[in-house]
C-alpha positions as CSV (number, residue, x, y, z in Angstrom):
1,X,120.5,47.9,120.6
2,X,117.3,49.4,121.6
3,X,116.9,50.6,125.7
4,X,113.8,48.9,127.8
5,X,111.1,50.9,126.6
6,X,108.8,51.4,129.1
7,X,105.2,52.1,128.7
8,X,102.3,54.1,130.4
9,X,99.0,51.8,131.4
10,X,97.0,53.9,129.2
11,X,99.9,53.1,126.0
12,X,99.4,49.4,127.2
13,X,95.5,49.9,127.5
14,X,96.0,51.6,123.9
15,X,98.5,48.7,122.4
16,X,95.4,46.0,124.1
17,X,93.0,47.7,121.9
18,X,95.3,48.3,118.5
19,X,95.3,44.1,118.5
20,X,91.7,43.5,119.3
21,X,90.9,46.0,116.4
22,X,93.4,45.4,113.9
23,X,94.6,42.1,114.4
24,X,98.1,42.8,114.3
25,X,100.6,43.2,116.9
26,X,101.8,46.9,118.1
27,X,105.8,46.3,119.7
28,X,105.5,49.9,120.8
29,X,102.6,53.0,121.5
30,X,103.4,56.3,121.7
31,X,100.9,59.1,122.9
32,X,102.1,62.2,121.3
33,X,99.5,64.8,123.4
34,X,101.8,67.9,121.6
35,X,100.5,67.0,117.6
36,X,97.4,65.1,119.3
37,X,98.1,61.5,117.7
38,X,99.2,58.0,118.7
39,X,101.8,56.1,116.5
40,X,101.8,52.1,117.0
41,X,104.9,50.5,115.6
42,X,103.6,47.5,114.1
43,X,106.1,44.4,113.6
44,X,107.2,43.8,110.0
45,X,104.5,42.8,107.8
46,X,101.9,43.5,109.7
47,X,101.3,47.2,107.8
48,X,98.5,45.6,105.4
49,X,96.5,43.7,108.6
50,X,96.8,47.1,110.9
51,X,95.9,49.4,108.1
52,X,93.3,47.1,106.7
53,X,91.1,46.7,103.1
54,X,90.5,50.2,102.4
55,X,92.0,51.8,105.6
56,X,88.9,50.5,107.3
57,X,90.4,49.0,110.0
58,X,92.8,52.0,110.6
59,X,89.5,54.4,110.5
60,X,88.1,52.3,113.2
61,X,90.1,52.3,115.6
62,X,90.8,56.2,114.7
63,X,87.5,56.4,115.8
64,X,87.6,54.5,118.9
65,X,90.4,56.6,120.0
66,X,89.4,60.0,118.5
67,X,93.2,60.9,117.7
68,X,94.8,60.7,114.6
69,X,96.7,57.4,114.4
70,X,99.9,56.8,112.9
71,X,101.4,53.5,111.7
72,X,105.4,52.8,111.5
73,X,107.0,49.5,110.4
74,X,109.8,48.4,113.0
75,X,112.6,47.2,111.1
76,X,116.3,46.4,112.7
77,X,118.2,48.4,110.6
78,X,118.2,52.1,111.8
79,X,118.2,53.6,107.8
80,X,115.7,51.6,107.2
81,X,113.3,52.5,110.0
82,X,113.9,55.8,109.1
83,X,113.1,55.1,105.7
84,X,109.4,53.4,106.9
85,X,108.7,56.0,109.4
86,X,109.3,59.3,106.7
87,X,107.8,56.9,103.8
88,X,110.1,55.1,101.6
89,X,108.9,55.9,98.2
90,X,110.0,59.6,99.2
91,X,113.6,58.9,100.5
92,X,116.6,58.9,98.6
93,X,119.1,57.6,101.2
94,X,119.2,57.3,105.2
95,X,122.7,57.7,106.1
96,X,123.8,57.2,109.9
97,X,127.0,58.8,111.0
98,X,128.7,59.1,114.7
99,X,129.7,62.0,115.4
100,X,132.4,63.9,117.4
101,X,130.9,64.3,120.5
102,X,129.6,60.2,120.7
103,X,126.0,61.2,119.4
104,X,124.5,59.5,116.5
105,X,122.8,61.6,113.6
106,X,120.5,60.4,110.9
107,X,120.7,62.7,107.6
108,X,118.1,61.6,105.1
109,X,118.3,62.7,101.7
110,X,115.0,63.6,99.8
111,X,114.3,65.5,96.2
112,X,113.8,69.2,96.9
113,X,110.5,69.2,95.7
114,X,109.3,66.5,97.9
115,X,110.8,67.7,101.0
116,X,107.7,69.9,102.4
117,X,105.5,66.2,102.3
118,X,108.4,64.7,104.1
119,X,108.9,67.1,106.9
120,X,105.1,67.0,107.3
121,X,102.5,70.1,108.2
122,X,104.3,71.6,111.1
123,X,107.4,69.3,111.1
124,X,105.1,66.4,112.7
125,X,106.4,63.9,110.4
126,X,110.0,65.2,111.2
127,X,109.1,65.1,114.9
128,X,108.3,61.5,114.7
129,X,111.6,60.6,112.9
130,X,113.4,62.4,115.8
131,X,111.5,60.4,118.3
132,X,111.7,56.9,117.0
133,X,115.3,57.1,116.1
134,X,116.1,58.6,119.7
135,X,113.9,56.2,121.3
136,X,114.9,52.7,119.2
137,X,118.8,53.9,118.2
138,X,119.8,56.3,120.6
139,X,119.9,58.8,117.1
140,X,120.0,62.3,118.7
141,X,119.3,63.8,115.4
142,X,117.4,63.3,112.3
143,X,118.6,66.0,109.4
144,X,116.6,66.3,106.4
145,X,117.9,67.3,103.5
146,X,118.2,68.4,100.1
147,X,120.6,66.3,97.5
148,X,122.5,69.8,96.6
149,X,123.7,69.7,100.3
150,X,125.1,66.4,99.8
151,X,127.6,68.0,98.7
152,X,128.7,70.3,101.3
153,X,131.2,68.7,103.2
154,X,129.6,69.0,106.5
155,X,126.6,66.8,105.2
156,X,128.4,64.3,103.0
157,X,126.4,61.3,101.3
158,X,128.1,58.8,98.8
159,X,124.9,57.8,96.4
């Protein structure tokens, strides 16, 4: 489902040195110069080998780079890469839904309380929802929101 990706020499160069650092293999590297961080999505399972004992290796390579780096689980299923990319203990349900006009749109459904940490400081965490899911599943939205607006009718969820 997902388009040819196709990456810079300096993402490549980036993805080269993710591996020899961590170990495990980066399917994707994105260079987000606007929040001043690279993400890697890391193939399934490989979380614990990237991250490493402690965050160690993760801190490393932080500091090789000297940008904030960001890990995301690929998974196959768009709800659940949402899920991995906004952090799954803090989503209540990823729903997908087509809409009228042929687009896709992703509404996730967090706790009120929770929804600042989701969103992120200045939406980054937001941001990178709307860019994975555009750039994997051709989502062209990614809605947060509250379970009291599940049950507007515009934003319907079944839980």
């Amino acid at each position: 489902m997902t388009e040819k990706i196709k990456l810079t020499s300096d993402e490549l160069r980036l993805m080269s040195l993710f591996q020899s650092i961590t170990s495990a293999t980066a399917r994707d590297c994105i260079m987000d110069e606007r929040m001043d961080r690279v993400i890697f999505v890391v193939n399934k399972g490989h979380m614990g080998l990237a991250i490493g004992k402690g965050g160690a290796t993760i801190k490393q390579l932080q500091n090789v780079v000297a940008k904030k780096v960001e890990l995301v689980e690929y998974s196959d299923e768009p709800a659940e890469f949402i899920r991995n990319i906004l952090n799954t203990d803090l989503v209540n349900e990823v729903r997908i839904i087509d809409r009228m006009d042929g687009t896709k749109q992703a509404i996730v459904v967090v706790d009120t309380k929770r929804k600042g940490v989701v969103v992120g400081r200045d939406g980054r965490n937001a941001e990178k929802a709307r860019l994975l899911a555009r750039r994997y599943f051709q989502i062209s939205s990614v809605l947060i929101i509250g379970p009291e607006q599940t049950t507007n009718n515009k934003y319907q969820v079944n839980m």
